[in-house]
C-alpha positions in Angstrom: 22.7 18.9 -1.3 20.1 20.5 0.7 20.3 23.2 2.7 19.1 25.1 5.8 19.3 28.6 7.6 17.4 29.9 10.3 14.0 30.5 8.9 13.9 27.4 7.0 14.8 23.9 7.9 15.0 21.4 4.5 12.9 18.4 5.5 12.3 16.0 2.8 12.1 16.0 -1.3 9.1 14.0 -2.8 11.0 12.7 -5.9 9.3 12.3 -9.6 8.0 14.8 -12.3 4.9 16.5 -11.4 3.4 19.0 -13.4 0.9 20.8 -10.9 0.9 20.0 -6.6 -1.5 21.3 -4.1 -0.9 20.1 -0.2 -4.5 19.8 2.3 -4.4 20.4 6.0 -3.3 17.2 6.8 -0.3 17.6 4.9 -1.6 15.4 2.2 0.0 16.0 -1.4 -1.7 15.9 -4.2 0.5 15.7 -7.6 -0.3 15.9 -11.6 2.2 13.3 -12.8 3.9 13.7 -16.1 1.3 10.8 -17.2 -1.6 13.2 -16.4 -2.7 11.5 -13.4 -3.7 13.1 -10.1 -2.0 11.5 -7.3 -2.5 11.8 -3.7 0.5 10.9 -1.2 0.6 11.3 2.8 2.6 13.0 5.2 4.9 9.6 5.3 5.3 9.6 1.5 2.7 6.7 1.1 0.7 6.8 -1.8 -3.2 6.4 -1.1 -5.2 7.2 -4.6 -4.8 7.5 -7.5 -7.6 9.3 -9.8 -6.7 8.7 -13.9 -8.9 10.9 -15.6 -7.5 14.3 -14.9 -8.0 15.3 -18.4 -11.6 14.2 -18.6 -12.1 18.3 -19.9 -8.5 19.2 -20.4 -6.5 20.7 -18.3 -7.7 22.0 -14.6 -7.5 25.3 -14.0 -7.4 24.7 -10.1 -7.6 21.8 -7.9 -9.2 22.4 -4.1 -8.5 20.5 -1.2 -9.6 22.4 1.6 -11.4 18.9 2.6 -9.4 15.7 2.1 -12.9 14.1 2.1 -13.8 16.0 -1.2 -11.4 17.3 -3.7 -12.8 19.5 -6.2 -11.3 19.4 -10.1 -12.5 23.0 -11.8 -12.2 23.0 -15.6 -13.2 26.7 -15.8 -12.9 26.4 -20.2 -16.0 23.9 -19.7 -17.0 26.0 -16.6 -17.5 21.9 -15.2 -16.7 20.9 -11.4 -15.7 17.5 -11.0 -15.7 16.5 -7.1 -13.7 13.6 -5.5 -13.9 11.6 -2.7 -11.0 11.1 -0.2 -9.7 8.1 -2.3 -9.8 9.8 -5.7 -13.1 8.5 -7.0 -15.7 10.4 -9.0 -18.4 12.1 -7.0 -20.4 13.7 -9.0 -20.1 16.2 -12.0 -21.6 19.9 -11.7 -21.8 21.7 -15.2 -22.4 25.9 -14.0 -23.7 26.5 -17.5 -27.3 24.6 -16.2 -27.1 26.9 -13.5 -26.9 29.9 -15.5 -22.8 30.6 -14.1 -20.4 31.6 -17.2 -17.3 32.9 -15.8 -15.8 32.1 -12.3 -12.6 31.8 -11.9 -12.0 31.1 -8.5 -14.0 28.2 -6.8 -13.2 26.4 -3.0 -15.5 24.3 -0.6 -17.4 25.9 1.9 -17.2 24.6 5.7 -20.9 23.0 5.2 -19.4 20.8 2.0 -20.7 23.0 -0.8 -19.0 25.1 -2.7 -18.0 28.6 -2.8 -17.3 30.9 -6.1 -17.7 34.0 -7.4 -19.5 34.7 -10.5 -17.3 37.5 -12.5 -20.6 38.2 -14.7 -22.6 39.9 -12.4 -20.0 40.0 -9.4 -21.3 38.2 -7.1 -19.7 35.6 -4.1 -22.4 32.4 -4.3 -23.0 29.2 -2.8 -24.3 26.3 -4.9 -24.7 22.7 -3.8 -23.7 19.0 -5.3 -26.4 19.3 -8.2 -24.8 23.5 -8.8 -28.2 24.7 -7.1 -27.8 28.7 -5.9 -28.4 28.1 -1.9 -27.0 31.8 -1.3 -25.5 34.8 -3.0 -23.8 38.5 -1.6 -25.4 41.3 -3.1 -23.9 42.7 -6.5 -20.1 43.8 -5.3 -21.1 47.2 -8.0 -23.3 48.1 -4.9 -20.7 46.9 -2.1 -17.0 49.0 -3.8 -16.7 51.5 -5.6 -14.4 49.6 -8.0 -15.2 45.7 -8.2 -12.2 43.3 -7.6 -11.5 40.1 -9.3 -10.8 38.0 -7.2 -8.3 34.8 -8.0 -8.2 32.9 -4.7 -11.1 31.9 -2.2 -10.6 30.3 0.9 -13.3 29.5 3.7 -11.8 29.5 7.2 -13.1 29.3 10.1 -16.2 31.1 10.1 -15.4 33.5 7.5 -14.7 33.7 3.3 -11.8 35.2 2.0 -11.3 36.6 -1.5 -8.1 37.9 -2.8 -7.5 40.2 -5.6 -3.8 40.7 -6.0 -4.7 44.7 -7.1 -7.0 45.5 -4.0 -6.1 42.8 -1.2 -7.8 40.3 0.7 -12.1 40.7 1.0 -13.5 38.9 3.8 -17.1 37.8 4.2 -18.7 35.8 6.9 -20.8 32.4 6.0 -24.0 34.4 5.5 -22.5 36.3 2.8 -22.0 39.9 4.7 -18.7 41.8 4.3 -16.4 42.3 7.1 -13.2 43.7 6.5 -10.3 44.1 4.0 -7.2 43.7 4.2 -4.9 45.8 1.9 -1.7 42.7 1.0 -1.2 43.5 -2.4 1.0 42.3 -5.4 0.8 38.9 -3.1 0.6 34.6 -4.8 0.2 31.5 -4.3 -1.6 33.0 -1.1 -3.2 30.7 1.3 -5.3 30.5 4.6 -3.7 28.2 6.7 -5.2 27.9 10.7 -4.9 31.5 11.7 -2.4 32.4 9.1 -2.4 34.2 6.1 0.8 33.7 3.7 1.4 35.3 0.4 4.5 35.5 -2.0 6.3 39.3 -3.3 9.5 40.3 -4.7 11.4 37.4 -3.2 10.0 37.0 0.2 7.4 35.1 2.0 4.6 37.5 4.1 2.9 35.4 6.9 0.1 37.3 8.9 -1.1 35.9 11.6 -4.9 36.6 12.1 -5.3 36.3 16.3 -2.4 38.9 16.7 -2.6 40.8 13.6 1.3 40.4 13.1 3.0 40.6 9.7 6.7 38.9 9.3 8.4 38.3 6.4 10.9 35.9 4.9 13.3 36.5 2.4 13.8 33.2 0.3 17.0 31.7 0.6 19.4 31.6 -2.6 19.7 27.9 -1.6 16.1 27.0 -2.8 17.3 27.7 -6.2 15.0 27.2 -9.3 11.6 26.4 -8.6 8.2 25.8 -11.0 5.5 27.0 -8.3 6.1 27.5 -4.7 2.9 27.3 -1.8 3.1 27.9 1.9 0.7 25.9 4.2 0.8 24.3 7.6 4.0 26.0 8.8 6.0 24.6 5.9 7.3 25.8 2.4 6.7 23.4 -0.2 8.7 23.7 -3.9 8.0 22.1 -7.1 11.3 21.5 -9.0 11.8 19.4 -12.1 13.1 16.7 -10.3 10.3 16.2 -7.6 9.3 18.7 -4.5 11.1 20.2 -1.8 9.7 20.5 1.9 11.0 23.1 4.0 9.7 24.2 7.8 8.8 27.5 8.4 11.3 28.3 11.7 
């Protein structure tokens, strides 16, 4: 029976056996089924698309949905981005070995629909476009720190780039690829930009910082959320993947 206290209120369970679940900011959810196919479902539960060649290269290592318009599949073993339009169909396929890109492992769009990563060779935040083009680059982060993160996570939100490295915190650039600030979270997952809020998971509890006023809270999590495969916080609610489908919890 679900349950709720007064920092989280149980709203729904999105039943079946998914695998892997990411949610965009339209509260969109996309699901790996156990039959290995990406599925896409609305905020009412309806499902919209289904895209059947999720294992084209294996596994993904990450899928992006910072635009419902254009889902990105990264297969960083084949170092291959496969993008998606808003009903699940194939785009187009960018192979980063053309472009002379080994080792990312953290990709994400960029407001102006290309893409973000960072290249882990010669440490570096870049911007390539549909065909994997270099449009921009930072200079070499050996130059900018005096130790060089590694970063897991990119997000681009309004008007700026951040990078988190869960040793050394969140790096943030602005779109023309100049550092601006960092913020020392550390030992945070699953983190996420969502609107003006940055959430991250430690030691039990949820950390929520809001950008405008600068204010930390935290949440511890509930023993009533019980056993959970992967956990993400975005648009003011807590979403958990179970074996037996995914919770939806608001954020009070």
């Amino acid at each position: 029976m679900a349950q709720s206290d007064s920092a989280f209120r149980f709203l729904k369970t999105v039943k079946g056996n998914y695998s892997y679940f990411n949610v965009d900011n339209l509260d969109n959810i996309y699901l790996i089924t156990g039959n290995n196919r990406l599925k896409k479902i609305n905020a009412n539960g309806d499902s919209v698309a289904v895209f059947n060649d999720v294992k084209r290269y294996g596994n993904p290592y990450s899928i992006d949905v910072t635009n419902p318009l254009k889902v990105l599949l990264y297969y960083r073993n084949f170092s291959t981005i496969v993008t998606l339009d808003r009903l699940l169909a194939i785009r187009n396929t960018i192979n980063l070995r053309t472009q002379n890109i080994f080792l990312v492992n953290s990709i994400t769009l960029a407001y102006d629909n290309n893409i973000w990563l960072f290249d882990e060779e010669d440490f570096k935040l870049k911007k390539i476009d549909e065909q994997g083009k270099l449009m921009q680059e930072t200079t070499g982060w050996r130059l900018l720190f005096d130790t060089v993160p590694s970063p897991v996570k990119i997000v681009d939100r309004d008007n700026f780039v951040y990078l988190y490295d869960p040793e050394k915190g969140f790096y943030i650039f602005d779109y023309y690829g100049a550092f601006k600030n960092r913020l020392p979270f550390l030992q945070w997952s699953n983190v996420e930009v969502s609107g003006k809020t940055m959430y991250g998971f430690s030691d039990g509890k949820l950390y929520s910082y809001e950008l405008s006023s600068l204010q930390l809270k935290e949440y511890k999590l509930p023993a009533f959320f019980g056993e959970y495969l992967a956990i993400k916080a975005m648009n003011r609610k807590i979403y958990l993947l179970k074996n037996e489908g995914i919770d939806v919890y608001e954020i009070r």
